[in-house]
Short mmCIF file of the C-alpha atoms (twelve columns), coordinates in Angstrom:
data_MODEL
# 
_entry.id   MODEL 
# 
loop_
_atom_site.group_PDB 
_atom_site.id 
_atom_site.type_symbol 
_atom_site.label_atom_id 
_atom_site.label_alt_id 
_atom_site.label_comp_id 
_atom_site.label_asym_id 
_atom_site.label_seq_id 
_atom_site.Cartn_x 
_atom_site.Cartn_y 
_atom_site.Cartn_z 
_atom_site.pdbx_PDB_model_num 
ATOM 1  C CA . UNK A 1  210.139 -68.808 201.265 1 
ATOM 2  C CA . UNK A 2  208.065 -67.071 198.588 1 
ATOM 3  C CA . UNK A 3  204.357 -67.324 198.060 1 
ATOM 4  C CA . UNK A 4  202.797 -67.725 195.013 1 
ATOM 5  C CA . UNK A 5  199.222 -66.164 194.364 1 
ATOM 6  C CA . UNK A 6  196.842 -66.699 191.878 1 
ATOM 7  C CA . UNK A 7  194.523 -64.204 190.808 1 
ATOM 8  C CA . UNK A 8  194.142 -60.978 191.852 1 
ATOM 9  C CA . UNK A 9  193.433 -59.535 195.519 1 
ATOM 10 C CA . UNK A 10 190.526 -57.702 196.216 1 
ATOM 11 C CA . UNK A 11 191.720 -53.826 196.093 1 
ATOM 12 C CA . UNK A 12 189.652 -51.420 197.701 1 
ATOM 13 C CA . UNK A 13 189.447 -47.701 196.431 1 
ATOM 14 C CA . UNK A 14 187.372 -44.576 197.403 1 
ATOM 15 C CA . UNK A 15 187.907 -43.719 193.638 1 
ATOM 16 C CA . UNK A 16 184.683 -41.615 192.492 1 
ATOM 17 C CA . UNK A 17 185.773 -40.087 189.148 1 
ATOM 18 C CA . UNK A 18 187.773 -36.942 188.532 1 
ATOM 19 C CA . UNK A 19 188.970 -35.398 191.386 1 
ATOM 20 C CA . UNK A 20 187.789 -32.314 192.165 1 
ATOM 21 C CA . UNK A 21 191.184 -29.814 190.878 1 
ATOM 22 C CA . UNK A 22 191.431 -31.713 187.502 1 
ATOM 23 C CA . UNK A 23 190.501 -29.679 184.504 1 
ATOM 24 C CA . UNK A 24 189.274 -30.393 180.873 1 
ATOM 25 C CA . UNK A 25 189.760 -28.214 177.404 1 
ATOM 26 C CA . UNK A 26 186.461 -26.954 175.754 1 
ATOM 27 C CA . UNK A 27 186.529 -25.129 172.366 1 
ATOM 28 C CA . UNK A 28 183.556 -23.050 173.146 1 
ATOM 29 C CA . UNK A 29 182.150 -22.487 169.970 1 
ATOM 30 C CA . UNK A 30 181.675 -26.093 169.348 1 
ATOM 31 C CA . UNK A 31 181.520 -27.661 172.308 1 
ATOM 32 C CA . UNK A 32 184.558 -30.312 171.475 1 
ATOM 33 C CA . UNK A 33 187.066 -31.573 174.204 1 
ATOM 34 C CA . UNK A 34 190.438 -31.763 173.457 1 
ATOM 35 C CA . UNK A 35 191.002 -35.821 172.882 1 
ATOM 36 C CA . UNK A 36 193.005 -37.651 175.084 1 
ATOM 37 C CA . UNK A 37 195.914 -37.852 173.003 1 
ATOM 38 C CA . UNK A 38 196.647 -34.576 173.594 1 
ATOM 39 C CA . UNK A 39 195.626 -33.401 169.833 1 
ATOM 40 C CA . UNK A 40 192.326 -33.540 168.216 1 
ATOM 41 C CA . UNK A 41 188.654 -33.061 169.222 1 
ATOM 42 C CA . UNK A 42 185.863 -35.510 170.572 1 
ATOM 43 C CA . UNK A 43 182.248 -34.781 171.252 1 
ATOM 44 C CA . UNK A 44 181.794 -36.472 174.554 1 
ATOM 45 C CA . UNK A 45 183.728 -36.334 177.713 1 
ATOM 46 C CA . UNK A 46 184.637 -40.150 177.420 1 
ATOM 47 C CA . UNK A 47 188.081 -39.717 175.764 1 
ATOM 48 C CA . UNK A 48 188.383 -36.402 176.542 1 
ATOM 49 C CA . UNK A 49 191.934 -35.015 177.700 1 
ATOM 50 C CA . UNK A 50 191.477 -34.508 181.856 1 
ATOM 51 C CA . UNK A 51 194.908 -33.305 184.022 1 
ATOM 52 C CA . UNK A 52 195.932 -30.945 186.540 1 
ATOM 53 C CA . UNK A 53 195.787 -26.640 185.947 1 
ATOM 54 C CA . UNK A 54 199.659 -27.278 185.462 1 
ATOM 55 C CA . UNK A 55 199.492 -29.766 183.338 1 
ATOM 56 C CA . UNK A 56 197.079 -27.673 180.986 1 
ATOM 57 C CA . UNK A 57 199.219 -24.711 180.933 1 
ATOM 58 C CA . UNK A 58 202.320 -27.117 179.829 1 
ATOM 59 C CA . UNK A 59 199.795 -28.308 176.913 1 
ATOM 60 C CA . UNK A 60 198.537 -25.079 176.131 1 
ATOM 61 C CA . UNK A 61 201.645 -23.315 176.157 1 
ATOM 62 C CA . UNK A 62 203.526 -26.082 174.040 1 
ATOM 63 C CA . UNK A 63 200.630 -25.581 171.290 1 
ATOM 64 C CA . UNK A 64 201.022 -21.919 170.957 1 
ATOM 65 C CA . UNK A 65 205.107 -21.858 171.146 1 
ATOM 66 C CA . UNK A 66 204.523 -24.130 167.784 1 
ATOM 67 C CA . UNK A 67 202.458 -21.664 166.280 1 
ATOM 68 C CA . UNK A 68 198.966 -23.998 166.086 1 
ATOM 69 C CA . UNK A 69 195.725 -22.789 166.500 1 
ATOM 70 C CA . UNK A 70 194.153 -23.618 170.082 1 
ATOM 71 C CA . UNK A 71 190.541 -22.549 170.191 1 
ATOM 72 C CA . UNK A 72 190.486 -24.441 173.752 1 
ATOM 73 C CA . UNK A 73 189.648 -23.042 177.219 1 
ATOM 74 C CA . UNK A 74 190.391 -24.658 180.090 1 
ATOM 75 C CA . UNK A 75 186.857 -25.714 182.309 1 
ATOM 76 C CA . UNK A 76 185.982 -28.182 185.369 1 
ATOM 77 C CA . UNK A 77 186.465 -31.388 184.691 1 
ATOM 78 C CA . UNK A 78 182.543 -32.295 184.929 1 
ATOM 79 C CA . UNK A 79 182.146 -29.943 181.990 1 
ATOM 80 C CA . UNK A 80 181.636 -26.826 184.132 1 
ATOM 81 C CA . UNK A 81 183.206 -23.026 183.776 1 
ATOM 82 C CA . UNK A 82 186.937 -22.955 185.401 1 
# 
C-alpha cells in the first residue's frame, strides 16, 4: 500500500550558515567577491561564490590555465583573511 502526503514534513536542520572550512574570493583592491556563477564580481557577500579550499584551487587554477586575469584571493567565508 502506498501513502500519499500532502504538503511538506517538517525538516529539522542545525544549518547556521557557511560552515566553518568554506572559503570565498576577494579581489583586494576593491573589495569585490567573485559572483556565484563562477565569473564576475559583486559587492556584497549575498551572491558571492562560497566552496571548499579544493574547490577554489580547481576555479583558480582553471582561470589562469586560460590565460584570464584573476585579481582574487582566497579568504574565510565570513569575509575574514584565509
Amino acid at each position: 500500500m502506498t501513502q500519499v502526503t500532502i504538503g511538506s514534513p517538517k525538516l529539522k536542520s542545525n544549518y547556521e550558515g557557511v560552515p566553518k572550512n568554506r572559503v570565498r574570493f576577494r579581489n583586494p583592491n576593491t573589495n569585490e567577491y567573485l559572483h556565484l556563477s563562477g565569473s564576475g564580481r559583486t559587492q556584497g557577500t549575498d551572491y558571492a561564490w562560497v566552496g571548499t579550499r579544493a574547490q577554489a584551487r580547481a576555479l583558480r587554477d582553471r582561470a589562469l590555465s586560460e590565460d584570464k586575469h584573476w585579481p582574487f584571493t582566497a579568504v574565510k567565508a565570513n569575509g575574514g583573511n584565509q
